[in-house]
Each structure stands twice: as structure tokens, then as C-alpha cells.
C-alpha positions as CSV (number, residue, x, y, z in Angstrom):
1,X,126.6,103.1,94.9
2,X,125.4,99.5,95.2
3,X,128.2,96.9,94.7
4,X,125.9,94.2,95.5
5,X,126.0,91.5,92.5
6,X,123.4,90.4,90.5
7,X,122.2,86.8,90.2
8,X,122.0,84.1,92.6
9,X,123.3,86.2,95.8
10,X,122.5,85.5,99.5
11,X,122.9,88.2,101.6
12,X,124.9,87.4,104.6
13,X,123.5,89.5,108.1
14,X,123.1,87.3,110.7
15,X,125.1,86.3,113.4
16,X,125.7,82.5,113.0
17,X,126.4,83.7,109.3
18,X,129.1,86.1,110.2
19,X,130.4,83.2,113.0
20,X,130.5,80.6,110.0
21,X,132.7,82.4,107.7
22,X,135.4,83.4,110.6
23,X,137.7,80.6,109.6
24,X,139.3,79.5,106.8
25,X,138.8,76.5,106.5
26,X,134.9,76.9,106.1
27,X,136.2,79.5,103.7
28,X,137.6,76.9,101.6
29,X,135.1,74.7,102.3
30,X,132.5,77.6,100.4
31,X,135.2,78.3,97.7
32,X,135.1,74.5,97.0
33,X,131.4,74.1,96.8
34,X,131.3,76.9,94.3
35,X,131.9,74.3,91.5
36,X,129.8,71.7,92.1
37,X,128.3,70.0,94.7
38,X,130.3,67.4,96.9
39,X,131.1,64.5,99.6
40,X,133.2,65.1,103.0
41,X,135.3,62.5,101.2
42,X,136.6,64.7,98.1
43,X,136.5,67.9,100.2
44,X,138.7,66.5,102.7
45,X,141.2,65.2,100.2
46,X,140.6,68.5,98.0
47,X,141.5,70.3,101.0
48,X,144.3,68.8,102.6
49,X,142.2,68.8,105.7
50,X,141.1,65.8,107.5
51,X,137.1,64.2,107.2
52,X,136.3,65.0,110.3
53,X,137.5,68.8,110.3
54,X,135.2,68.5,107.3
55,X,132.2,67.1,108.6
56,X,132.5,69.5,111.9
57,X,133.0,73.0,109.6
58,X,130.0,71.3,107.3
59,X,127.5,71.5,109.9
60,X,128.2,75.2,111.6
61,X,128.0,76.3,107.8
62,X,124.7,74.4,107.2
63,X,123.4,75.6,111.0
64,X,124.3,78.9,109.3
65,X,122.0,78.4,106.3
66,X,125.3,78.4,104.0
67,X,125.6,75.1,103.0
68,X,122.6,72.5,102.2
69,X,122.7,68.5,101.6
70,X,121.5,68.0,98.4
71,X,121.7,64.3,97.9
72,X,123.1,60.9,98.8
73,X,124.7,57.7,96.9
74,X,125.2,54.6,98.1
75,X,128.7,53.5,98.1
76,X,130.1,49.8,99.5
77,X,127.7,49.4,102.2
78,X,127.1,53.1,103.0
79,X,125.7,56.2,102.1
80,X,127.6,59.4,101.0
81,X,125.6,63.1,101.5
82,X,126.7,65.8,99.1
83,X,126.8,69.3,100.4
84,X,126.4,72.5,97.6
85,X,126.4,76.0,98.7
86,X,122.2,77.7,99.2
87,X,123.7,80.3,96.6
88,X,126.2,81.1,94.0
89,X,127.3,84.3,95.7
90,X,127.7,85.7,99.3
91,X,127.2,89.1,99.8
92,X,128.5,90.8,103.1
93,X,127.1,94.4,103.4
94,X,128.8,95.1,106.7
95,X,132.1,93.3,106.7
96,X,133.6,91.6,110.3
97,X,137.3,91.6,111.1
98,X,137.1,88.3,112.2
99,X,135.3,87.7,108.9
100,X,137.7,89.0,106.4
101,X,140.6,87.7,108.5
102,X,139.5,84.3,107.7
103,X,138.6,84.9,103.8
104,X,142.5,86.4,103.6
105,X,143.6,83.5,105.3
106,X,141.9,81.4,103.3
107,X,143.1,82.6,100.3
108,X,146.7,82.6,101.2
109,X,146.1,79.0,102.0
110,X,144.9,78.3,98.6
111,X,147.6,80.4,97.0
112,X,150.2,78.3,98.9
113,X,148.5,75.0,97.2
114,X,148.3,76.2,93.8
115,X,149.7,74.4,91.4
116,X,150.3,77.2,89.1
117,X,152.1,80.7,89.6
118,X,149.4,83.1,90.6
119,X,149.1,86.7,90.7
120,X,149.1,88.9,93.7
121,X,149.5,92.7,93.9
122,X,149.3,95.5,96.7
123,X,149.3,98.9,95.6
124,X,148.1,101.9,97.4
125,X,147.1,105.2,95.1
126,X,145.5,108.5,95.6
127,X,142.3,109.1,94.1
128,X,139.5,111.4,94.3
129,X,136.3,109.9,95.6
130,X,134.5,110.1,91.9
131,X,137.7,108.5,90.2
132,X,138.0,105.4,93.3
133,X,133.9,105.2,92.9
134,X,134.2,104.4,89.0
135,X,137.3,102.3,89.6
136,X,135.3,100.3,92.2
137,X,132.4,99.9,89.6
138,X,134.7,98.7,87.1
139,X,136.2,96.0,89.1
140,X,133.0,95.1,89.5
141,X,131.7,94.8,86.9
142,X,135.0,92.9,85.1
143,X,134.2,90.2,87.6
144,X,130.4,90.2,87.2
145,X,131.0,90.0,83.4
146,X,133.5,87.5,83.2
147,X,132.6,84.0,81.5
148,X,133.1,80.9,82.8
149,X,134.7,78.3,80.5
150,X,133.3,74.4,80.7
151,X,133.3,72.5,83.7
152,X,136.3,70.7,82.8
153,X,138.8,73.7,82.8
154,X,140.5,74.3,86.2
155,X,138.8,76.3,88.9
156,X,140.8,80.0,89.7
157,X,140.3,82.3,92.7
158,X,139.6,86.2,92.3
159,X,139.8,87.9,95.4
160,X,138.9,91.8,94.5
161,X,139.0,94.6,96.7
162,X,139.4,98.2,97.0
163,X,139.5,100.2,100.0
164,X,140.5,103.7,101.4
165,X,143.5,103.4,103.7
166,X,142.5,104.7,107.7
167,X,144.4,108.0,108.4
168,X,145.9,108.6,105.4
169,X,145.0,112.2,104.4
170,X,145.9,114.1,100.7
171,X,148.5,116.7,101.6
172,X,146.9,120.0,102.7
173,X,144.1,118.1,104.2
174,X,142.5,118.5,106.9
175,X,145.0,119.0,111.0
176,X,144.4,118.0,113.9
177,X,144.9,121.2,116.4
């Protein structure tokens, strides 16, 4: 079963990929660039995170072939760069720790600086390998096949995952002698 999403999707593999995206605040920084493009100026304020904090976790996502400058303005004697994302979608084949660490930590930050009530549910449940494979594709596909409104509706996160606990066997399973 693929779960790989269609459309514009980079596929994340290398090292100074995996590197970039163990920390939440370049985390945030992608979640934030998934609108539109933008300065180190309204991420930092977007974020709550000072410009230079910016600017530094800018540059090991664009070493990292994650983030791109796509523009300038000129601005009272200066010169602003805007930053977008090289693609709509990440995909991580072969997850990291460190990696997922920093996209729950990332999450829990933006949950924390919501300005709404959000949603968030942990429930384990025993299912058969068929039944957790076509609840997997579901998901998916819910999130694949979701419409965005217009630009000017608030942005929402949807963290989706589903994985088999480690150790936890159906009774009658298999014993360890």
C-alpha cells in the first residue's frame, strides 16, 4: 500500500532533509509557508519567534532544498526576500525519531497559540491488518480530498496518523519461551 500523496509532493531522503525538519520551529516555519509565500518579518511575528531565529532556521531549510526565495520588494530603503516552500507536500518514506519529535512538538506549539478550541484525540483499538490497511486508506484519502476554501478563510492544521503500537500482541498471540 502506497500512502504517498498525489500532486505537488517532494520526497524527503536525504540527510540535511531529515536534519532540517528535527526542530520545531523550522516545522512551523514549513507549516507557515504552506499558505503563501513570505518575509522573515511576518514569519517572525506570525510565529512568536524572533527575526533572527527566523532568518537562521530559513537558511538550513533552504541548504536542505526545502525552502526557496522567490522574490524581493523594496521597502524604506531596503529590500525584503520572500521564502515559499519547493513543494506543497513533504513526503517522509522512512520516518526519524528526531524527525517526528520535532513535527509533534511543533504541533503542540501551534495548538497552544490557537485562537480557537481545537480537536485532539488518542485512542488505541484492535484491528486486523486488512481492517487498519483500509482505515489507513481512508484517512488518507479524507485528507487528500478535502477542499480548500478561499485564501481569506483561516489556515487549520491536520496532523493524521495511524500506527501499530510496539509489543502489544492480540490475546492468544504469539509467547515468548
Amino acid at each position: 500500500m502506497n500512502n504517498q500523496p498525489s500532486g505537488d509532493v517532494q520526497q524527503i531522503s536525504t540527510s540535511a532533509q531529515h536534519t532540517a525538519l528535527a526542530h520545531p520551529v523550522r516545522q512551523r516555519l514549513l507549516f507557515a509557508l504552506s499558505a503563501r509565500p513570505s518575509t522573515i518579518s511576518r514569519l517572525a511575528a506570525q510565529l512568536g519567534v524572533n527575526k533572527g531565529s527566523v532568518s537562521h532556521h530559513l537558511r538550513v531549510l533552504c541548504e536542505a532544498g526545502l525552502v526557496q526565495e522567490s522574490g524581493t520588494r523594496r521597502v524604506r530603503g531596503g529590500t525584503e526576500k520572500y521564502y515559499r516552500r519547493t513543494a506543497e507536500r513533504l513526503f517522509v518514506a522512512e520516518p526519524r525519531a528526531e524527525g517526528t519529535a520535532a513535527l509533534l512538538g511543533a504541533v503542540a506549539q501551534e495548538l497552544e497559540r490557537s485562537p480557537v478550541e481545537h480537536v485532539l484525540t488518542l485512542r488505541h483499538i484492535r484491528l486486523s491488518p486488512a481492517r487498519a490497511a483500509r482505515l489507513a486508506e481512508t484517512l488518507a484519502a479524507l485528507v487528500e480530498e478535502t477542499e480548500e476554501d478561499p485564501e481569506d478563510e483561516p489556515v487549520h492544521g491536520l496532523l493524521v496518523t495511524l500506527y501499530q503500537q510496539a509489543g502489544a500482541q492480540a490475546p492468544g498471540g504469539p509467547k515468548s519461551g
